[in-house]
N, C-alpha and C positions, 0 to 999 in steps of 0.2 A: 707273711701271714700264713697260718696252718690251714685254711679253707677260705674259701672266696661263696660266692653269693649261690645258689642252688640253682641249677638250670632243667633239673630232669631229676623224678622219683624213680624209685626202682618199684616194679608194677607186682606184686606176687603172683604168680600165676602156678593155677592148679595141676599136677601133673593127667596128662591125657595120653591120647592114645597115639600120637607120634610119639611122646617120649620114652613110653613103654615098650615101643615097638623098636624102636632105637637101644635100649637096655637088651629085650631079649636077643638083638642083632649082633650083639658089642661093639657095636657103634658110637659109646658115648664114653671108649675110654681112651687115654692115649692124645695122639694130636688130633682124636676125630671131633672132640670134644671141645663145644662153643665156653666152657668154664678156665674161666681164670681169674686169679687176684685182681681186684683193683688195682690200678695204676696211679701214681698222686694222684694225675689230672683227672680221672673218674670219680676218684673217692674228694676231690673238691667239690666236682660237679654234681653231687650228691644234693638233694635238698631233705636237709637234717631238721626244717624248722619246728617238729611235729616236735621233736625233743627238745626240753629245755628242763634247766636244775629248778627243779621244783622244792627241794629241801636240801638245803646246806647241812642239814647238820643229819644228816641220814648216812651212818656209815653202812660197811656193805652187810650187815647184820640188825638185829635190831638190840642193841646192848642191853638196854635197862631189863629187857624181858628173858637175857639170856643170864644176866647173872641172877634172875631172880628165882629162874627154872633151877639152877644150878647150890642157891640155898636149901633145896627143895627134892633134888634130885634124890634117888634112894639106888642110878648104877652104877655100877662098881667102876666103870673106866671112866665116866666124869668126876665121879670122886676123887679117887686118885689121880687121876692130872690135876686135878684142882688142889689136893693138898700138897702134892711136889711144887704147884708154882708156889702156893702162899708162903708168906716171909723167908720165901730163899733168894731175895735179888738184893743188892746193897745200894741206893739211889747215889752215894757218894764215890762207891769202884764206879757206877754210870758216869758219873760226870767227870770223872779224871779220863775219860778216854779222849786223846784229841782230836779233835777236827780235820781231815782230812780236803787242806787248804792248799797244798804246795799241787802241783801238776800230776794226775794220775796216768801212769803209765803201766800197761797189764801187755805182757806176752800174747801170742796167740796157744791157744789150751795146745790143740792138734799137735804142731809142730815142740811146742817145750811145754809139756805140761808139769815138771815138776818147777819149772823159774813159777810158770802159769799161778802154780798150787801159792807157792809162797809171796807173790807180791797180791792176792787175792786174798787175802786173811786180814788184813784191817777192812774191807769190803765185806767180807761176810760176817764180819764183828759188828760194824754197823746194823747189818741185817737182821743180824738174832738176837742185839740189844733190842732193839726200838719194838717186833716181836714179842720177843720177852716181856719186857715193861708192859706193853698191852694185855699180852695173857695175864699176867701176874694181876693187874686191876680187875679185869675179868673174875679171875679165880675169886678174887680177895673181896671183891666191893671197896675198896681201899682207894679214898682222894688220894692221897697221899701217892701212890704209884701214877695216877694221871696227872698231877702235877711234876712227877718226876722226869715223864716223858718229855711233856712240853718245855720242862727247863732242860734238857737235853738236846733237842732239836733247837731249841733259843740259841743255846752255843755255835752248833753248826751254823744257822742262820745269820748269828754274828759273824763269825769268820767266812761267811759264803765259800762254804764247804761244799764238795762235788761240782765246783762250777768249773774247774780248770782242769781236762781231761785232755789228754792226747787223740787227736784224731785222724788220719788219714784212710783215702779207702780200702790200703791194701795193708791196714791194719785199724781196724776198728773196736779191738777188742776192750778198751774202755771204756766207750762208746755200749760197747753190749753192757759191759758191768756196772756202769751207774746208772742204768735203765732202771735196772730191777731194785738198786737202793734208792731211787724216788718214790717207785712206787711201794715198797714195801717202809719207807717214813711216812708216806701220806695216809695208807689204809692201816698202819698204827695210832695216827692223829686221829686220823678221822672216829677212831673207839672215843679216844679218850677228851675232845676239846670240848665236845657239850657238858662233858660235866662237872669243869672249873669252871665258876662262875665269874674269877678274879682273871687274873694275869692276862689284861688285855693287850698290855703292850709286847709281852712276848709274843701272844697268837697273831699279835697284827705281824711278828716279823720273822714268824715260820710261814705263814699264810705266802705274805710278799717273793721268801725264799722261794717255797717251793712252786709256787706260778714264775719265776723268772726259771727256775730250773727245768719246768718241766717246756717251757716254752722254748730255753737255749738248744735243750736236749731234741726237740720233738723237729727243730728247722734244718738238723740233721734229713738229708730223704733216705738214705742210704741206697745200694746198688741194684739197678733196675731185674725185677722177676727173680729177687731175692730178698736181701736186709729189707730190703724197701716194704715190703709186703709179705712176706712172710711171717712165722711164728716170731722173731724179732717185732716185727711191725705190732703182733698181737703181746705181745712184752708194752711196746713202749705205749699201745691204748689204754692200760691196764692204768699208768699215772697220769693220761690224758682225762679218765673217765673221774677218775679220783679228786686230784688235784680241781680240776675243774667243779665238777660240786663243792668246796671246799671253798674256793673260791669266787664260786659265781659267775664264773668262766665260762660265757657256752663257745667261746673257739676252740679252747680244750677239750670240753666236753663231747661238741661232735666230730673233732679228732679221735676221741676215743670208741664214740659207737661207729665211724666210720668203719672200722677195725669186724665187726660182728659184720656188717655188710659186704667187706669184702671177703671174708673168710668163707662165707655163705655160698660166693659169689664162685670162688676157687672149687669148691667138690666136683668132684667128678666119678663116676660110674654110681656105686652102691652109696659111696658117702663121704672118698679118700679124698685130701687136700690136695689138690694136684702139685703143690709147691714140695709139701712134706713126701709126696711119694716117689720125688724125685732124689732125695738121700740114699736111694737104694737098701743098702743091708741095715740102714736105721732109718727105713720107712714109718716104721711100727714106732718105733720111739718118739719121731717127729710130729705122724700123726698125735699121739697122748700127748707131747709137749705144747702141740696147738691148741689142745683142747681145753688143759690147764691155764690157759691164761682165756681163750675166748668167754668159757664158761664163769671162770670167777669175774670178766669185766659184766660178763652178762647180768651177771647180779648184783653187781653195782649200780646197774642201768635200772633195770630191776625196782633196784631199794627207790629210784626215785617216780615211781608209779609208774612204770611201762610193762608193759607185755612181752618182753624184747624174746622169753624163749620160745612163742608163739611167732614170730618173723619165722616169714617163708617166704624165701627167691628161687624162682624160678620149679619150683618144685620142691627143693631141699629144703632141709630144717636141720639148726644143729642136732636132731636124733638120728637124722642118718650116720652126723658125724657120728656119734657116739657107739650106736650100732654098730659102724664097720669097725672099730677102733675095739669095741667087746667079740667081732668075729676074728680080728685076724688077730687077736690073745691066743684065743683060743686055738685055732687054725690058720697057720700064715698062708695055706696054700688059697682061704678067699683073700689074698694080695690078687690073685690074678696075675694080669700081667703087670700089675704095675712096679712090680719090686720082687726080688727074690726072697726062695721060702727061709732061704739061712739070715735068719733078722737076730740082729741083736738085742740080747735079752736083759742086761745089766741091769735098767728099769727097771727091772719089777723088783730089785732089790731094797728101792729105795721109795720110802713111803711118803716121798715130798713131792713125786711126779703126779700122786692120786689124791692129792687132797681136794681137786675140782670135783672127784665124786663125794663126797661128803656135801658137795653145795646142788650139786645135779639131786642127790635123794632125798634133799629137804623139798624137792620141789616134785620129784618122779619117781619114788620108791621103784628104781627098776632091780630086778628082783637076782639078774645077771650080776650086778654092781654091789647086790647086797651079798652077796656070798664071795666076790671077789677083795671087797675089803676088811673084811672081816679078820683075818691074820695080820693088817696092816695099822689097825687101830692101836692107839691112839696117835692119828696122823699131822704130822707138825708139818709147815713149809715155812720156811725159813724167810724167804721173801714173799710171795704172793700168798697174803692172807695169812698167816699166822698157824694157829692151833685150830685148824679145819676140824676136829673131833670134836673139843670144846667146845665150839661156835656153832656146828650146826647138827652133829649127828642126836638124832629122834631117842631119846632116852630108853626105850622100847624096841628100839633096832636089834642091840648086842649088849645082853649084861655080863656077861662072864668077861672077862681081861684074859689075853691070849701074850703072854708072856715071848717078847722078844728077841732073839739074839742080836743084839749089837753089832754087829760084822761087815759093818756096810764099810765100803772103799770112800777114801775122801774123792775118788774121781770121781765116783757115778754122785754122790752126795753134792759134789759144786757146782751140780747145775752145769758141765762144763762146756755148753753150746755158747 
């Protein structure tokens, strides 16, 4: 089982004047500091009941009113994204792709990254079909493309596709890679199933799939004050939170906001994950990779009537995160001590790392995020969430289109943590 019965709430408590006094001391960075990730057995011990799937069919957007904005729209970057997807996908090159049925076996990135690059390419084909297809419905108002989805994923679902991955601990690296294509098939699904009214028996047997997948995938714990809990952990909440409303699943479910509690739980000093600032010269990158998946589960959580970016433990609130993640962009030397100033910057190359702010400013127009993204638009992510610009950016944010040079690395682009 992914969670057993709640034994204890997490209590929010308001920052005061030990904690402050402990800040200005620097006291509260390092090992002086009572933060850290959840542990399984905490995050079981979690009483989740306050949450439950209140709308199955609420994806992490509200569709009907985004493609409606988008007939309607008059700027120029959702125009043009929306007319590149419309009638450029072929529903039948979709379906000739196959099911990836036989045993998945992926390199470790680090050690061989170009074996890495090349057996990860029907993996991120997966990712940017299913994607795709979504956007494309999106753009189009087109049944026809949400019925294309759903008989796509039918296929995989017949052939129980992604269920046979290779796993050991001291190579996980498939284990990481079908993380991100469950969830990025379910928060596809999830745009498009409310609006076929027919094909019941296919949705009954994508639904089935992807609850046994994410269930097979999630009994994984992986390695203690790491995989386990870490930005991985916050990857695989991401199809916990999904699949589960989808489902009606609340073991999944508070698998999945378990994830936002512990992540919360992990800050330490101004606002840094203590897990992620432990990467050292990719502290900075770590931090915005947690952030990318906390945030967009957060609005998952969100869509189904909770408050979840007002949660506050212990003092924090994911804006600290956010905060410290817009200070040390800008200036590594607020790293502090917890990482060197020489960070790696390759991120910022790549406009799939920031697609969680495009979901952060539907909700907080912070005014840092809005000048920072603005070269980056129109921001696509491949797996988590889709066409982040489409889907949520404020038509009134940014109407000029800022014309991009293409030159991004297939490293930094594959995601390759």
């Amino acid at each position: 089982m992914l969670l057993q019965n709640g034994f204890h709430t997490h209590q929010r408590i308001e920052k005061g004047f030990l904690f402050s006094l402990m800040m200005t001391l620097g006291l509260a960075i390092g090992g002086a500091s009572n933060a850290h990730a959840l542990t399984i057995e905490e995050r079981q011990a979690l009483d989740l009941s306050e949450y439950t799937v209140t709308d199955p069919d609420a994806s992490y957007f509200d569709v009907e009113d985004r493609i409606e904005l988008l007939k309607n729209t008059d700027n120029s970057i959702l125009i043009q994204q929306a007319a590149q997807l419309k009638n450029s996908l072929s529903c039948q090159q979709v379906l000739a792709i196959p099911p990836l049925s036989d045993q998945i076996r992926i390199p470790g990135f680090y050690p061989s990254p170009d074996e890495w690059r090349f057996a990860s390419r029907p993996l991120f084909q997966f990712e940017d079909t299913v994607s795709n297809i979504a956007g494309t419905y999106v753009a189009s108002g087109d049944p026809y493309y949400a019925e294309c989805l759903i008989s796509f994923l039918d296929q995989w679902a017949q052939q129980d596709g992604l269920m046979n991955f290779y796993y050991v601990s001291s190579h996980p690296q498939a284990w990481f890679a079908t993380e991100s294509m469950i969830f990025a098939a379910a928060m596809a699904y999830s745009i498009v199933r409310p609006q076929v009214e027919d094909m019941q028996e296919e949705k009954e047997r994508v639904n089935d799939w992807l609850n046994r997948l994410a269930h097979q995938h999630a009994e994984i714990p992986g390695l203690p004050d790491n995989s386990c809990c870490n930005n991985h952990f916050y990857r695989r909440a991401l199809y916990g939170t999904m699949v589960g409303i989808l489902t009606e699943d609340q073991e999944l479910f508070h698998f999945g906001v378990s994830a936002i509690y512990s992540g919360l739980n992990d800050l330490i000093g101004p606002g840094g994950f203590r897990l992620e600032m432990e990467r050292g010269r990719r502290a900075s990158h770590y931090q915005n990779y947690a952030l990318l998946y906390l945030v967009t589960n957060m609005q998952i959580v969100s869509r189904q009537g909770y408050d979840i970016f007002d949660l506050e433990l212990d003092g924090k609130t994911i804006h600290d995160a956010v905060d410290f993640a817009l200070d040390i962009f800008e200036d590594p030397s607020a790293l502090g001590d917890f990482a060197p100033r020489e960070q790696y910057t390759g991120f910022f190359n790549d406009d799939q790392y920031f697609s969680w702010m495009e979901i952060y400013q539907q909700h907080f127009n912070d005014p840092r995020i809005s000048e920072f993204i603005k070269p980056l638009r129109p921001i696509f992510n491949r797996s988590a969430g889709g066409y982040a610009t489409l889907y949520f950016m404020n038509p009134d944010a940014q109407q000029q289109q800022i014309i991009k040079m293409d030159e991004r690395s297939e490293e930094i682009r594959a995601f390759s943590e």
